[in-house]
C-alpha positions as CSV (number, residue, x, y, z in Angstrom):
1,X,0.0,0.0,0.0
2,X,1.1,3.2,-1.2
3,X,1.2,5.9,1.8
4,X,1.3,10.3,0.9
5,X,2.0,12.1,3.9
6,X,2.5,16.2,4.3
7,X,5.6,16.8,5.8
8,X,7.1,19.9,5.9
9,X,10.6,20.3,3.8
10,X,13.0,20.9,7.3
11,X,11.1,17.7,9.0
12,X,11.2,15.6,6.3
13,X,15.5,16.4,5.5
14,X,16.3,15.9,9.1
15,X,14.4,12.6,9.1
16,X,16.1,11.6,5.7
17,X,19.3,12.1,7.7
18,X,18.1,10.3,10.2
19,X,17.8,7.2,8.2
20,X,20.6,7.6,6.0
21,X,22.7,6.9,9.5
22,X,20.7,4.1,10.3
23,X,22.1,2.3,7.0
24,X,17.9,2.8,6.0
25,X,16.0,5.1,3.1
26,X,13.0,7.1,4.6
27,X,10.8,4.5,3.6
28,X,12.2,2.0,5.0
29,X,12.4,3.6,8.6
30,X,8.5,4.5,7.9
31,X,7.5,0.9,7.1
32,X,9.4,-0.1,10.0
33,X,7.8,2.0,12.5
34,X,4.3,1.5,11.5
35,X,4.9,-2.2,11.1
36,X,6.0,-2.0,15.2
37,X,3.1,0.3,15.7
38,X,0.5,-2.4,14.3
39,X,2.3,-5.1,16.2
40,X,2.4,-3.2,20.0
41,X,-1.3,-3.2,19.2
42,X,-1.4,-6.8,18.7
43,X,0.4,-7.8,21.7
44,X,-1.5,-5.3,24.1
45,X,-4.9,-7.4,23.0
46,X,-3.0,-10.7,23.4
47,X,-1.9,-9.6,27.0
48,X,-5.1,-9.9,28.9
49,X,-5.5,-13.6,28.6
50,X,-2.2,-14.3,28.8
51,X,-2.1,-12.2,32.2
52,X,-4.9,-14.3,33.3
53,X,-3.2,-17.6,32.8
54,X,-0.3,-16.6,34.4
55,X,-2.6,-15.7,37.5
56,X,-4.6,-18.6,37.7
57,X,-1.6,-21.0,37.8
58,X,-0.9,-23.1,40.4
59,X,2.5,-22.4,39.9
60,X,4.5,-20.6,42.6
61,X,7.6,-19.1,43.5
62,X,8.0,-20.1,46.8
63,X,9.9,-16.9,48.1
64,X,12.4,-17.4,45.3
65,X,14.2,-14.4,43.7
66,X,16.2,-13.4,40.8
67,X,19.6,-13.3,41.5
68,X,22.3,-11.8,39.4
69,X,25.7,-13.2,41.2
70,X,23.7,-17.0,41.0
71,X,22.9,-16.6,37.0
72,X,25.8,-16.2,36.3
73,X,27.8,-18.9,38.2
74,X,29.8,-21.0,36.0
């Protein structure tokens, strides 16, 4: 799909510059955005349920923590 957007000239160099030192064109910097716009929308309706299984669980802790100095023991 073909997107035309009104930018005005200053905006639109310094976000061409922008891309050009990510390694990307400005279209590829907008395609990525909106693609991770779309899928933040996707996870925040597939975190509900997910937050509900996690709090139904019989699983438990038990007291235990995360402990940096133990993960990584070698």
């Amino acid at each position: 799909m073909k997107i035309t957007l009104p930018v005005d000239e200053p905006a639109a160099q310094r976000a061409h510059e922008t891309a050009q030192q990510m390694g990307k064109n400005l279209n590829q910097v907008v395609c990525d955005d909106l693609e991770q716009r779309g899928d933040g929308a996707r996870r925040a309706q597939q975190w509900p349920p997910h937050e509900s299984r996690c709090l139904s669980s019989p699983a438990r802790l038990e007291g235990w923590r995360f402990d940096r100095d133990e993960a990584h023991e070698r």
